[in-house]
C-alpha positions in Angstrom: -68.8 -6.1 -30.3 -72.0 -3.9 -28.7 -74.5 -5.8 -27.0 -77.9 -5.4 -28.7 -81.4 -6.4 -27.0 -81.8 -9.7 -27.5 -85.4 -10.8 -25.4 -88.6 -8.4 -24.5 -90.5 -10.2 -21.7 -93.7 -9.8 -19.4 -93.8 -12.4 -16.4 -97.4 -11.9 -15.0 -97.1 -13.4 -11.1 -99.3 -13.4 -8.2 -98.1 -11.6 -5.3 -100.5 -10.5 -1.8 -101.8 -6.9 -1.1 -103.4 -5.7 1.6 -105.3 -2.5 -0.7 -107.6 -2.5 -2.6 -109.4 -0.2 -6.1 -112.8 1.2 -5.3 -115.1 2.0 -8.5 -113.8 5.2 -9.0 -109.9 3.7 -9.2 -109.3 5.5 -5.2 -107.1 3.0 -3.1 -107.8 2.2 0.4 -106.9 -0.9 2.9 -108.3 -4.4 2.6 -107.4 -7.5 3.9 -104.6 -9.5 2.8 -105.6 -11.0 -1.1 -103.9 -12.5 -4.0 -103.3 -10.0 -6.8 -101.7 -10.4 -10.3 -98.7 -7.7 -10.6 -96.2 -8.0 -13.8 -92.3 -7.8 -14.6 -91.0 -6.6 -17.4 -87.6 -7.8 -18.3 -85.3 -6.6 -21.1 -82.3 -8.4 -21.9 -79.0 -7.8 -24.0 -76.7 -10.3 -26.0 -74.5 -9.7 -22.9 -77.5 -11.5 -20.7 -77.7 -8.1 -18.8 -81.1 -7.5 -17.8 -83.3 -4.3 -16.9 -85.9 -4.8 -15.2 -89.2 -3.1 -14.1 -92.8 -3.6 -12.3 -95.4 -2.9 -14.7 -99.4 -2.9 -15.4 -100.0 -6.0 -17.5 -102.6 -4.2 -19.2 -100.5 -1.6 -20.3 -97.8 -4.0 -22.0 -100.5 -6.5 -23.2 -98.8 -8.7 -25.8 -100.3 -6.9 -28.6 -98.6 -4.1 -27.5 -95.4 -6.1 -27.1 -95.4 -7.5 -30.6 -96.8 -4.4 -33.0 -94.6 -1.3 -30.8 -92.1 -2.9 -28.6 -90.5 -5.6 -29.7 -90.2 -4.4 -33.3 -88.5 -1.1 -32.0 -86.3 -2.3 -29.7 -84.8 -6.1 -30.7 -81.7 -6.1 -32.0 -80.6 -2.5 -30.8 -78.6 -1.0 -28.5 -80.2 -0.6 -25.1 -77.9 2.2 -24.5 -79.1 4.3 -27.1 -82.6 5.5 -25.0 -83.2 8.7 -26.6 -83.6 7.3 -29.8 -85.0 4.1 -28.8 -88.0 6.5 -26.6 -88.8 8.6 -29.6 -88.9 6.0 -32.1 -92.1 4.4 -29.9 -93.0 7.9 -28.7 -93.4 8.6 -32.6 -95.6 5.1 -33.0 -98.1 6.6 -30.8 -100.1 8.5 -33.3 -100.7 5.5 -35.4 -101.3 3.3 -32.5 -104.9 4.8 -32.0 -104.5 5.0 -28.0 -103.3 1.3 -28.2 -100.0 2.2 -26.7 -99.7 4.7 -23.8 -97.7 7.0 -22.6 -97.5 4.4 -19.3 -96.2 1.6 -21.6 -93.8 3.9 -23.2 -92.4 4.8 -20.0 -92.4 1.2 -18.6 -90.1 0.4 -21.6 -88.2 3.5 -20.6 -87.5 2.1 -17.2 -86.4 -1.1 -17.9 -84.1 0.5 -20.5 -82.4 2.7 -17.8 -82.4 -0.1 -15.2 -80.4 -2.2 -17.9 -78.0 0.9 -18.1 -77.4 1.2 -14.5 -76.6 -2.8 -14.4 -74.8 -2.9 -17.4 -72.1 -0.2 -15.6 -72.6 -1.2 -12.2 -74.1 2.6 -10.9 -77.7 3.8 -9.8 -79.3 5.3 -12.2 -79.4 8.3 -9.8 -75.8 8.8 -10.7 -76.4 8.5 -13.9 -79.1 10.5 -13.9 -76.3 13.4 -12.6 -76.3 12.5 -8.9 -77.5 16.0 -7.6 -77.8 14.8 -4.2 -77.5 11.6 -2.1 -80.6 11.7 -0.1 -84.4 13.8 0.0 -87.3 14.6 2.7 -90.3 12.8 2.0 -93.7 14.6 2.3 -96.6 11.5 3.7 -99.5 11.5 1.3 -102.5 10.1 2.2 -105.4 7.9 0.9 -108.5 9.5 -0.1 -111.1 10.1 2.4 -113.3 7.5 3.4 -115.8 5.8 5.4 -113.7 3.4 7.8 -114.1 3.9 11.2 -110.9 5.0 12.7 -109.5 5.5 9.4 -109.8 8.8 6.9 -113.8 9.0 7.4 -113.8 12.4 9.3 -111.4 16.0 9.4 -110.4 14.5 12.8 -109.3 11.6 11.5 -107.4 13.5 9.3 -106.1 15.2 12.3 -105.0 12.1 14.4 -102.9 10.6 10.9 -101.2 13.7 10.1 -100.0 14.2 14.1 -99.0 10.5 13.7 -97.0 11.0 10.4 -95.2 13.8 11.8 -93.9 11.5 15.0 -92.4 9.2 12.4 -90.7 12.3 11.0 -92.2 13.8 7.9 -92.4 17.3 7.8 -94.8 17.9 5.3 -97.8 16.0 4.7 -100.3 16.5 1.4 -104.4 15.2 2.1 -106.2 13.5 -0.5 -109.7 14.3 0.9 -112.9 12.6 0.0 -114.2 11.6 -3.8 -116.3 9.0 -5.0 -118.0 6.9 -4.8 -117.7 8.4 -1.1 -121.6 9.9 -0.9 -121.7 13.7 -0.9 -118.0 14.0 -2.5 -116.1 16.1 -3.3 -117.1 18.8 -0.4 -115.0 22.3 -0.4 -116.6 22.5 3.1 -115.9 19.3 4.6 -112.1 19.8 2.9 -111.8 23.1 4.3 -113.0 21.3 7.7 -110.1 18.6 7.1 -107.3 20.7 6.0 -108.2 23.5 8.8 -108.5 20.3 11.7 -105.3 18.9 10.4 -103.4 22.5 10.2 -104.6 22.9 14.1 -103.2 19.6 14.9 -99.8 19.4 13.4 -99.1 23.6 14.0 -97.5 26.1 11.3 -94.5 24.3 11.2 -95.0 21.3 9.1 -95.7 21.9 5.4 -99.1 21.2 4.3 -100.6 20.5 0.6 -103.8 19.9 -0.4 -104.5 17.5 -3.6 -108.0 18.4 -4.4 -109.9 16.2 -6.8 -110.3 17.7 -9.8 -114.1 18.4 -9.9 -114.5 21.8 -8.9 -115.4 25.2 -10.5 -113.7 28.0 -10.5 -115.4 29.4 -8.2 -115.5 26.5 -5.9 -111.9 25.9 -5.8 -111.1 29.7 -5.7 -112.7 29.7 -2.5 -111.2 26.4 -1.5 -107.7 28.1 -2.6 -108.3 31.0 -0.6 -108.7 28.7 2.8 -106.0 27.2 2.1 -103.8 30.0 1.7 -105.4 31.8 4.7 -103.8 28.1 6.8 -100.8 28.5 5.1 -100.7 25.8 2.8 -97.9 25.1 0.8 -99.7 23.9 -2.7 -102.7 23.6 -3.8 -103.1 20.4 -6.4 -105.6 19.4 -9.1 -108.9 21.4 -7.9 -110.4 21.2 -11.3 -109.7 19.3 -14.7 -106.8 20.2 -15.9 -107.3 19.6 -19.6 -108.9 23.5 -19.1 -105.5 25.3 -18.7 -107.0 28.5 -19.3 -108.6 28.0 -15.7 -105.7 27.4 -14.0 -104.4 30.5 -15.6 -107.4 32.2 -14.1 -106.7 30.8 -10.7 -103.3 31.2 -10.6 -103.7 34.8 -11.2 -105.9 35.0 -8.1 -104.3 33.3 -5.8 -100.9 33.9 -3.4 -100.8 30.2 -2.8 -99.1 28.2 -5.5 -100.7 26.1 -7.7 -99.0 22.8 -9.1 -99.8 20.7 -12.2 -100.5 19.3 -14.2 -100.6 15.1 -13.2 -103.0 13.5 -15.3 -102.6 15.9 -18.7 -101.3 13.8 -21.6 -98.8 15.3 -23.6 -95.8 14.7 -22.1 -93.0 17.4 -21.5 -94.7 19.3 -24.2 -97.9 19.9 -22.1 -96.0 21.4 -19.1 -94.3 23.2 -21.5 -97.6 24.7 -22.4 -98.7 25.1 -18.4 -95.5 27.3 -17.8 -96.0 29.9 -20.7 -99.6 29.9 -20.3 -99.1 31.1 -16.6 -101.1 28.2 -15.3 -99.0 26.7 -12.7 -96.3 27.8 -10.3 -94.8 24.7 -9.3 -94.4 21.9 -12.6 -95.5 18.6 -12.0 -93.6 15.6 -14.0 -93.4 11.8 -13.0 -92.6 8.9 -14.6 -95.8 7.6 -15.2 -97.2 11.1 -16.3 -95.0 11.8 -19.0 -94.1 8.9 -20.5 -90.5 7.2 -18.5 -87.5 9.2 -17.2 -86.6 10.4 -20.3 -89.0 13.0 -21.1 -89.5 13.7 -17.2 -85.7 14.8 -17.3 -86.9 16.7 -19.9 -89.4 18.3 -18.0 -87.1 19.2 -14.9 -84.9 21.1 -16.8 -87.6 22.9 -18.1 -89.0 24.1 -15.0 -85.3 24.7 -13.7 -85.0 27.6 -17.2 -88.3 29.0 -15.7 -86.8 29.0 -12.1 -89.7 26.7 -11.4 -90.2 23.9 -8.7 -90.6 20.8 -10.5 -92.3 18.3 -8.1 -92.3 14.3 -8.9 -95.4 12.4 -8.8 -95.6 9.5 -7.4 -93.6 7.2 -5.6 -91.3 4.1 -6.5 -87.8 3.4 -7.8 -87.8 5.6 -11.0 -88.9 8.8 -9.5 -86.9 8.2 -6.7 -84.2 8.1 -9.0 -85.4 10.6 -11.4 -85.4 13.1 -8.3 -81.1 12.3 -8.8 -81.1 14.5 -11.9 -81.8 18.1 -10.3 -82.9 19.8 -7.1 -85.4 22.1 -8.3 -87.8 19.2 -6.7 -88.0 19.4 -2.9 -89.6 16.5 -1.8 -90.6 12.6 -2.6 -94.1 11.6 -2.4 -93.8 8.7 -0.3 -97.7 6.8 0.3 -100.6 6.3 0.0 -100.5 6.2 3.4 -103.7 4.8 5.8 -103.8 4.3 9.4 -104.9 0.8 8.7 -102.3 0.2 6.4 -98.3 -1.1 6.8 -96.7 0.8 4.2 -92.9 0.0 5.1 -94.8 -3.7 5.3 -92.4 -5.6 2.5 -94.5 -7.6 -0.2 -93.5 -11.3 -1.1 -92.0 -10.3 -4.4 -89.4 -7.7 -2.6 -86.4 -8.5 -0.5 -86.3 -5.1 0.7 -88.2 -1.7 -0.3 -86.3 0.9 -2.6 -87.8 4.3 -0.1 -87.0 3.7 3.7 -87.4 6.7 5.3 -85.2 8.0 8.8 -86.9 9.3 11.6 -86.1 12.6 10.4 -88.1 11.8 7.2 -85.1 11.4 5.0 -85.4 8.9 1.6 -81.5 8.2 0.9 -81.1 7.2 -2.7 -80.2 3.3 -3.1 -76.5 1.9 -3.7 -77.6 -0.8 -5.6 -77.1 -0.8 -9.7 -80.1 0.1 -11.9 -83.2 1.9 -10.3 -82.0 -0.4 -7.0 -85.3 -2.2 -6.7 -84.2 -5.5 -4.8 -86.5 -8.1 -6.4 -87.4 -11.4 -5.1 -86.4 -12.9 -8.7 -87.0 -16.6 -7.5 -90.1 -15.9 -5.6 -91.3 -14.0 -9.3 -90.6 -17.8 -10.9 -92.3 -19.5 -9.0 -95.3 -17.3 -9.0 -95.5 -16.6 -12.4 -98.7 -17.8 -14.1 -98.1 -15.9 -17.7 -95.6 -15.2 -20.3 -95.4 -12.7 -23.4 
């Protein structure tokens, strides 16, 4: 007899970090502080489980009882591409109440359950394109911290740094808000020209640019950066305006990725690559909706003879990045000079990215997405169940 899914659960927990939000969402260091992070578990009639870290105000139980556990209770969790389309399809109804990051939490834990149900990674599953990939360092934003990110020589000093550990390409996030004066083309043209001068033309560079500019402004920012060789150049302006991208793409030799933060799904990209307004894709698992789609979108890019680059870091992009190589690199960060990223939380055994000292991610052996989760720590920390 097939399993079916049997339980939908959310453990909120408390857990320490050692970053913290600013009021414009930017992360940067802080001292060591309780935060609530959340689990969700789905499990079949089997008692296989897939499991997945997720915003508990994404998966809120509202969201839980009216899209989530209607859809997928007493179904076969092996069946994802109709499971994922029967919520995607819920969206329009739902009034913004469920979001493309729930729908791809739900995704996740869906895959994971696959991968533990058959014993593989869901890398293999996935195809299992390659066994390992370089890791590009990407920074925090910009900030005001002495001997942190507050000036292009800081910059400077990290990137150097980062490269002695072994990354070969690194991608800036320079300053925004609530920074005072930010964003600045100048003082990013400062940073990216300081770091460029510190690290030589050998390592790749990228630039993620805030997303506030004008054309003009990040036209001219886009020329500096192709006159220090950058690699990309990321989010100068808001990308809901494809037809400026377009308009930029079209003037510039360096190549412009995107989008990130464009809802939509695969069908937005879609729209980017025919519209001329990108020459690398940008898909994630966060940004599209789960795995899924974000296969979806890699393929897509790979028809065009397009890069596809994954955003973000963590188990599922990791894995997603199993699927094709028409992505080059894994985004490994936010990384600080005040902060421990290989530092392992209290809800981990171990983390899913480890990198070599020639910047190399190898793609974990363990079943599911291969997150190695302190399950009995979780327990004991949980404070709240849906």
């Amino acid at each position: 007899m097939t399993a079916v899914i049997e339980r939908v659960e959310v453990s909120v927990f408390t857990t320490v970090a050692r970053t913290a939000v600013d009021s414009h969402g930017h992360r940067h260091p802080a001292a060591a502080h309780e935060v609530r992070e959340a689990m969700l578990t789905v499990t079949d009639t089997d008692g296989v489980s897939g499991r997945v870290l997720v915003q508990p105000d994404h998966l809120r139980p509202h969201v839980l009882d009216k899209y989530v556990r209607p859809s997928l209770l007493g179904q076969d969790p092996l069946e994802r591409e109709r499971l994922w389309t029967s919520l995607a399809r819920q969206q329009r109804g739902a009034h913004g109440g469920l979001t493309d990051r729930a729908l791809g939490f739900v995704d996740l834990a869906l895959w994971d359950l696959a991968g533990q149900r058959l014993g593989l990674p869901v890398w293999k599953l996935l195809g299992g394109a390659r066994r390992e990939i370089p890791a590009y360092a990407s920074t925090m934003c910009g900030d005001q911290i002495p001997g942190g990110l507050a000036t292009p020589a800081d910059f400077a000093a990290f990137a150097v740094h980062l490269v002695e550990q072994g990354y070969r390409a690194v991608k800036l996030h320079t300053w925004m808000p609530p920074v005072a004066g930010a964003p600045s083309v100048e003082l990013d043209i400062a940073a990216c020209t300081a770091v460029r001068e510190a690290v030589g033309p050998d390592v790749e560079l990228m630039l993620d640019a805030n997303h506030w500019y004008s054309r003009t402004e990040a036209l001219r920012l886009g020329r500096a950066l192709q006159e220090l060789g950058y690699y990309w150049f990321e989010e100068p302006m808001e990308e809901a305006s494809v037809s400026s991208y377009r308009w930029l793409a079209d003037q510039l030799d360096i190549p412009v990725i995107g989008p990130e933060t464009s809802w939509g799904k695969n069908f937005t990209r879609a729209e980017w690559i025919t519209s001329g307004a990108c020459d690398i894709l940008r898909t994630g698992t966060t940004d599209v909706g789960g795995i899924t789609p974000a296969v979806r979108t890699l393929h897509l890019a790979e028809a065009f003879n397009l890069d596809c680059e994954v955003h973000g870091n963590g188990s599922g992009n990791l894995a997603l990045l199993g699927a094709t190589t028409n992505g080059r690199w894994y985004e490994r960060g936010l990384l600080h000079p005040h902060f421990d990223f290989d530092e392992v939380p209290p809800h981990l055994h171990s983390i899913v990215d480890a990198i070599d000292h020639q910047g190399v991610v190898r793609f974990p052996d363990r079943p599911g997405l291969g997150d190695d989760f302190d399950l009995d720590y979780i327990k004991a920390h949980t404070v709240q169940r849906s």
